[in-house]
C-alpha positions as CSV (number, residue, x, y, z in Angstrom):
1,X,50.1,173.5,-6.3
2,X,51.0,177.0,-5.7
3,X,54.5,178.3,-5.3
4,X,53.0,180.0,-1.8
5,X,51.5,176.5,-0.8
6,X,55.0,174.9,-1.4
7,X,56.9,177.3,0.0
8,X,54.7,176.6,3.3
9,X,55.2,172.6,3.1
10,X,58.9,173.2,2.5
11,X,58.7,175.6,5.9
12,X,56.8,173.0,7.8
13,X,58.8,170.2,7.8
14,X,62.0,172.2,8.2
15,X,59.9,173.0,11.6
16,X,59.6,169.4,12.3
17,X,62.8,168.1,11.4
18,X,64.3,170.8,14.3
19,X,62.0,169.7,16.4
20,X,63.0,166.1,15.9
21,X,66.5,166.7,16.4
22,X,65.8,168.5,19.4
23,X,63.5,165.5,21.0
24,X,66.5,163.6,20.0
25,X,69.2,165.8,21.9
26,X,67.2,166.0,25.2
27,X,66.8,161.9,25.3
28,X,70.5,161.6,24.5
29,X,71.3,164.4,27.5
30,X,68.5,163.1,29.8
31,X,70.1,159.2,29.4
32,X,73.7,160.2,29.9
33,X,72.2,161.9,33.3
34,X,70.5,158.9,34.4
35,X,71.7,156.0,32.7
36,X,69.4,152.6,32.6
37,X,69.6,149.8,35.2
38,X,69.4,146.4,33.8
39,X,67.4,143.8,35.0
40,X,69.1,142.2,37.5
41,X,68.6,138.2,37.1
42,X,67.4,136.2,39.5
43,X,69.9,135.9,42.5
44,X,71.7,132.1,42.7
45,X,70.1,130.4,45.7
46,X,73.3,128.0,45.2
47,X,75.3,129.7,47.9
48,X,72.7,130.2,50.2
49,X,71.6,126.5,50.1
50,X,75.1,125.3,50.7
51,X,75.5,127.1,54.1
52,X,72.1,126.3,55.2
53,X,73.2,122.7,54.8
54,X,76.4,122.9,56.3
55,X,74.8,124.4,59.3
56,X,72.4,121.9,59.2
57,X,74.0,118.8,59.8
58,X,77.5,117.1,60.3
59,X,76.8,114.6,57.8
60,X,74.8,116.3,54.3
61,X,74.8,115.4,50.1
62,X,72.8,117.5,47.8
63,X,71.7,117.2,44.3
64,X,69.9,119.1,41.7
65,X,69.6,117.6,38.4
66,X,67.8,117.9,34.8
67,X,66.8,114.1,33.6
68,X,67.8,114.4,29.8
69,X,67.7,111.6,28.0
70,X,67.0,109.1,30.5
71,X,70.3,110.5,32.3
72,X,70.6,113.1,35.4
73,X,72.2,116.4,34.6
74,X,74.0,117.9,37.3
75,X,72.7,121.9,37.6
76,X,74.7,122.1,41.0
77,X,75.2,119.4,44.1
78,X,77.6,119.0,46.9
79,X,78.8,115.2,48.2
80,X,76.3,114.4,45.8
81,X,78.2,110.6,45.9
82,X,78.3,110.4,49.3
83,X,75.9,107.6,51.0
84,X,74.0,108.3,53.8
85,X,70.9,107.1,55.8
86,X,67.9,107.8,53.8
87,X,64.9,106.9,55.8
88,X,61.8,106.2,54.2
89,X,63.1,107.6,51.2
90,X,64.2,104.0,50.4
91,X,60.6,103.3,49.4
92,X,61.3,104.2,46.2
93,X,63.3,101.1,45.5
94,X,60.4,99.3,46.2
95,X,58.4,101.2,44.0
96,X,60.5,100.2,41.1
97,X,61.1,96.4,42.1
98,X,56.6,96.8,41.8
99,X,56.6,98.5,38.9
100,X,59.5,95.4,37.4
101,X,57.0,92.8,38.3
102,X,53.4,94.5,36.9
103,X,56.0,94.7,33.8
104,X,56.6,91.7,33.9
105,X,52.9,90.0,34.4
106,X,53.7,88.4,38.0
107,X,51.9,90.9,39.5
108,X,48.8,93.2,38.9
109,X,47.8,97.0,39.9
110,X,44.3,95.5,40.7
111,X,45.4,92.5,42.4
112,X,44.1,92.7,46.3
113,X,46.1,91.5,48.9
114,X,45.2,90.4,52.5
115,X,46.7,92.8,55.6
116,X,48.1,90.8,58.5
117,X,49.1,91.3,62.1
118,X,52.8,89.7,61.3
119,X,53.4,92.6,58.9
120,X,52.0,95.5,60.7
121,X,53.9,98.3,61.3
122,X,54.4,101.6,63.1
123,X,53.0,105.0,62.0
124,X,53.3,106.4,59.4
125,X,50.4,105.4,57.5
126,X,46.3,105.0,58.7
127,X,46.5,100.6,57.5
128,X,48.9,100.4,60.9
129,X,45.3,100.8,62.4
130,X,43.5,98.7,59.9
131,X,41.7,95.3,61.2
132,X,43.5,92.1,60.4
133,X,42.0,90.4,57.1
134,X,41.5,93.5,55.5
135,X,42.0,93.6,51.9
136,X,43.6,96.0,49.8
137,X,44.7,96.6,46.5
138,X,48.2,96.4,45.0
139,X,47.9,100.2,43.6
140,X,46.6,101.2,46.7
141,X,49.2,99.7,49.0
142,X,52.0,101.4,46.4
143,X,49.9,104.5,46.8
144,X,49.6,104.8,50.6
145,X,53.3,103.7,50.7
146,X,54.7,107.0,48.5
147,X,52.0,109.6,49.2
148,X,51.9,108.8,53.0
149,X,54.6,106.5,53.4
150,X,52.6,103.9,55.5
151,X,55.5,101.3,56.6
152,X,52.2,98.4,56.8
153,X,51.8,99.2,52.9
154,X,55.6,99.2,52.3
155,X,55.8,95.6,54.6
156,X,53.0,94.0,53.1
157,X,54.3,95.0,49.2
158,X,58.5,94.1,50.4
159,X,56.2,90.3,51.4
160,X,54.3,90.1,48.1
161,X,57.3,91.0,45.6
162,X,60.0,88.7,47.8
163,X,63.1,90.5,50.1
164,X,65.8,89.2,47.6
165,X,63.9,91.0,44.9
166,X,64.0,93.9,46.0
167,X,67.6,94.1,47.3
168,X,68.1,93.3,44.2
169,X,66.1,96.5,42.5
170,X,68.8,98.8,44.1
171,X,71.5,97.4,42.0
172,X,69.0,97.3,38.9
173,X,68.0,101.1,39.5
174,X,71.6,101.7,39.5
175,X,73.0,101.6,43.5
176,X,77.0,101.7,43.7
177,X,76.6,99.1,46.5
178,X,73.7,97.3,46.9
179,X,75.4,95.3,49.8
180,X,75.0,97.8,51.6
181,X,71.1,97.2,52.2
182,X,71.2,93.6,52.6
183,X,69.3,91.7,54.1
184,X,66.6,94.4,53.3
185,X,65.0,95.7,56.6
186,X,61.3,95.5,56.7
187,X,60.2,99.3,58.4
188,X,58.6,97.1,61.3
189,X,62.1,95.2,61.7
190,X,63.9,98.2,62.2
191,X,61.0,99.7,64.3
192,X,61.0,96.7,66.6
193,X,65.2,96.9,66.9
194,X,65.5,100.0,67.8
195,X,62.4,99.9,70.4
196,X,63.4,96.8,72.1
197,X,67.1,96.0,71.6
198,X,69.8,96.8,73.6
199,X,72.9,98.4,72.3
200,X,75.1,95.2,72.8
201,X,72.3,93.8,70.4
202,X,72.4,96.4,67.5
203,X,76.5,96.1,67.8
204,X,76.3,92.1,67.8
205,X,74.0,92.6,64.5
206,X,76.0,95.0,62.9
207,X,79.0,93.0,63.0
208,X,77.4,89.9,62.0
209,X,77.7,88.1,58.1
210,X,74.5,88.6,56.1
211,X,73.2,85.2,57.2
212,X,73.7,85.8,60.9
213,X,72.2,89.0,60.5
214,X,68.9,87.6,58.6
215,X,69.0,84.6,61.3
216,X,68.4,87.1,63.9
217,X,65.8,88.7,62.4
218,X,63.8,85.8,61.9
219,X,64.6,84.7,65.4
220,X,64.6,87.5,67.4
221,X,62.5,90.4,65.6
222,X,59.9,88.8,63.3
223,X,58.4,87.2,66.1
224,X,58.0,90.6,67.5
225,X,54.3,92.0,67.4
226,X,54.0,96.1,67.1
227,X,51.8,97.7,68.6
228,X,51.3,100.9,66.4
229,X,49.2,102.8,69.9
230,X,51.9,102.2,72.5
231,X,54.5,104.4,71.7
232,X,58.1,104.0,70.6
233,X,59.3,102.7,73.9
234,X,63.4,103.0,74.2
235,X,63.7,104.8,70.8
236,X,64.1,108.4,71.7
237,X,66.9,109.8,70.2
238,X,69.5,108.8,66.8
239,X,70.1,105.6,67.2
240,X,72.8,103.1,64.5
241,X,71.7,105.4,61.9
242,X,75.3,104.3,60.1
243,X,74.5,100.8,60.4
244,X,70.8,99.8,60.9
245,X,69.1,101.8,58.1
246,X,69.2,102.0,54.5
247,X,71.6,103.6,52.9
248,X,71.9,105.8,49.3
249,X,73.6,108.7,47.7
250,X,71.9,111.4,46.2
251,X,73.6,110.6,42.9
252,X,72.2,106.8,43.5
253,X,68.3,108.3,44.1
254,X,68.8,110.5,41.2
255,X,69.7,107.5,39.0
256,X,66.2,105.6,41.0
257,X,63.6,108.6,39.8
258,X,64.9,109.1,36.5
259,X,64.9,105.0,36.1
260,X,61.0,105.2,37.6
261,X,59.9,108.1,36.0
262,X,61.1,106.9,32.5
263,X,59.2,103.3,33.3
264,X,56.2,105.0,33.4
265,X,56.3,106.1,30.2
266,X,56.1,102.4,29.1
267,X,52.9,100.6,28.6
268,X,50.9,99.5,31.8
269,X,53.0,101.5,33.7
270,X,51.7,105.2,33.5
271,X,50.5,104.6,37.5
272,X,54.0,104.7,38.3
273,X,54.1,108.7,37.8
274,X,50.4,109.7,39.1
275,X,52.1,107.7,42.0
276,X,55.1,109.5,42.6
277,X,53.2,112.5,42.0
278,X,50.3,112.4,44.6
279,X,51.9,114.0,47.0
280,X,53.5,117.4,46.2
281,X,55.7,117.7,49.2
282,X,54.2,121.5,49.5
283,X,55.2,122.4,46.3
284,X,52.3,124.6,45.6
285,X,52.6,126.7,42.5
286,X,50.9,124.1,40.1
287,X,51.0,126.9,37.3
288,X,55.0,126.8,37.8
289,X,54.7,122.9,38.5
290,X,52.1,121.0,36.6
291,X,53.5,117.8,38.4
292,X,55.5,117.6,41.7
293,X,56.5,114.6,43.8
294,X,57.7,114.3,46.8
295,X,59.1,111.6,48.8
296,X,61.1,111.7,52.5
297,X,62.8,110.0,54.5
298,X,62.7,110.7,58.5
299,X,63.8,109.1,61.7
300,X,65.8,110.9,64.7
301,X,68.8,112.0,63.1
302,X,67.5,111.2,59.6
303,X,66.3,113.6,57.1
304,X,66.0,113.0,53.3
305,X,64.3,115.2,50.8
306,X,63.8,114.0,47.2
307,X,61.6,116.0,44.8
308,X,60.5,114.9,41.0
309,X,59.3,118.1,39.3
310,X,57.6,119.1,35.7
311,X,57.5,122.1,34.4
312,X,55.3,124.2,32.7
313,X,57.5,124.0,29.2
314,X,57.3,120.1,30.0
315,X,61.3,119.5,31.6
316,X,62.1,117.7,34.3
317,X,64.0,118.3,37.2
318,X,65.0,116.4,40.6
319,X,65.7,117.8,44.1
320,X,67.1,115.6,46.7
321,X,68.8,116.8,49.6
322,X,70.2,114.3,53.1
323,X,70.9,115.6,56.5
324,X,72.6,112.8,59.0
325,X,73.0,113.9,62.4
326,X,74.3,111.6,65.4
327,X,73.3,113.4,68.7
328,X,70.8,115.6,67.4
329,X,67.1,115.1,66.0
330,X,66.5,117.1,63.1
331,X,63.4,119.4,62.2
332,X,62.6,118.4,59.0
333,X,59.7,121.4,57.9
334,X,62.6,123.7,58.9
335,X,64.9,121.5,56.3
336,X,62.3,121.5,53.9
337,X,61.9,125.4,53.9
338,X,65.1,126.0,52.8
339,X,63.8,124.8,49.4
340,X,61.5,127.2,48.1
341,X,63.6,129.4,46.0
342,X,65.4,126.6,44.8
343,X,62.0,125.8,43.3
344,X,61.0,129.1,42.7
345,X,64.3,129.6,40.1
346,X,64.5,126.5,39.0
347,X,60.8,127.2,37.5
348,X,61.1,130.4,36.0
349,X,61.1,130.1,32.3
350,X,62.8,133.0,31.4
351,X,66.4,132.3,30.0
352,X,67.7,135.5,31.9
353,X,66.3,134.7,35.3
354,X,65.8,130.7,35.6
355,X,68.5,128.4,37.5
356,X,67.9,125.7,34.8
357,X,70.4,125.1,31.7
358,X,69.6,126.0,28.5
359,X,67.7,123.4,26.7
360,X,69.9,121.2,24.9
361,X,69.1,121.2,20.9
362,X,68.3,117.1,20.1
């Protein structure tokens, strides 16, 4: 190469490199003059759940948990031990006393079972309406019961798996005080009390021994034929919701799902979890949510909400929120709204932005 041809190489990038440094100078000035915000993450909805609650209701327990290893990791509650009246909600217990038995081979997902007037029900649920002598499958009783919480389904399947049994499931799935919910209240029992009895009645029953209590209901209630058109007669406001219910924590439930949704895992079983899935409770993002589950519990002055949800990177995570109020009936799609970016931050993957714990290595 020539010495002119070098000399204008060696000129050129002596060019460049000035230019570089002075690219470099104006970035530095320009950053120092406008410095960059951060990404702000995702703002807590913690705070802003735990007044709506408060403001909700007198009487209100809260849990949101991660099941790891069979076992409910708190991500944030409040009273999350305390019990209150759960509603419908307790249909889940029967769930997992059904899913015990099918376990064990004394009773079958396909086995069909005969609907009768002595066990029908009120709304919810369309088999309140169905003809005597109609029969209907075991799956499809367990299905009717979670995804539109029919109390004929739940009546006919409390009948066919025996009361004791499941009063005893909420000890097995892991109930402080099973006591509490004994004798077990068939939805139409309850119904047909607080329709037709009087309030020295109720107070009578409530202070009555288990066996006076069970006496009374095969004396006085079961007799008792609902009709599921004709209204709900004296019930018209919250009525012995501390004493003729049933009764859980949200610590208690949380302990129930993760005991049901690890079941169906087993063998035989996997209709346990398209079960508790079917109905989504309104969680509607399916790309967020793969798999949501929902069930409540209402009655005047009764609100529970408990959520089972998968995520797109495969965790699971469990909602459940209670709302007791004693002169007031509650409006549970306004209770249920104050949800959504609970679920919206609990599923966000990204580590900076999502509500959820780090995964735990193991």
């Amino acid at each position: 190469m020539s010495s002119c041809r070098c000399a204008m190489v060696r000129k050129a990038r002596r060019s460049a490199l000035r230019l570089g440094g002075l690219a470099l100078l104006l970035v530095s000035v320009f950053a120092l003059a406008c410095p960059v915000v951060p990404v702000a993450a995702a703002p807590s909805p913690w705070a802003q759940l735990d007044r709506f609650q408060t403001n909700a209701a007198p009487r209100t327990n809260l849990l949101v948990a991660e099941f790891t290893g069979g076992r409910c990791q708190s991500i944030h509650e409040r009273n999350a031990d305390q019990r209150l009246a759960i509603a419908s909600t307790f249909k889940l217990y029967v769930l997992g006393e059904l899913g015990r038995q099918i376990q064990a081979g004394s009773v079958g997902w396909a086995d069909r079972i005969e609907l009768s007037d002595t066990l029908r029900s009120m709304p919810s649920g369309d088999l309140a309406f169905a003809a005597p002598g109609t029969r209907v499958s075991v799956r499809e009783l367990a299905e009717a019961m979670i995804w539109q919480s029919d109390n004929t389904a739940t009546d006919h399947l409390i009948d066919l798996l025996g009361r004791e049994n499941v009063e005893r499931a909420f000890g097995a799935f892991g109930h402080g005080d099973p006591a509490l919910n004994t004798p077990l209240l068939l939805t139409r029992e309850l119904f047909a009390i607080k329709m037709l009895q009087s309030t020295d009645w109720m107070t009578a029953y409530t202070r009555a021994d288990d066996a006076e209590q069970l006496r009374l209901l095969r004396t006085t209630i079961d007799p008792v034929r609902l009709d599921p058109a004709g209204g709900w007669r004296n019930w018209n406001g919250p009525t012995a919701i501390d004493s003729i219910e049933w009764f859980a924590s949200a610590s208690e439930l949380c302990r129930l799902t993760s005991g049901l949704w690890s079941m169906g895992a087993q063998p035989g079983l996997a209709p346990l979890r398209e079960i508790m899935t079917g109905n989504r409770g309104r969680v509607m993002d399916e790309a967020m949510w793969p798999r949501a589950g929902y069930k409540g519990g209402y009655e005047a002055g009764v609100v529970n909400l408990t959520f089972v949800l998968e995520r797109t990177d495969g965790r699971i995570f469990f909602v459940s929120a209670g709302y007791n109020h004693f002169d007031r009936i509650l409006d549970a799609a306004t209770l249920r709204s104050g949800f959504d970016p609970v679920f919206e931050c609990l599923g966000t993957t990204s580590a900076s932005r999502t509500c959820a714990p780090p995964q735990r290595a193991g």
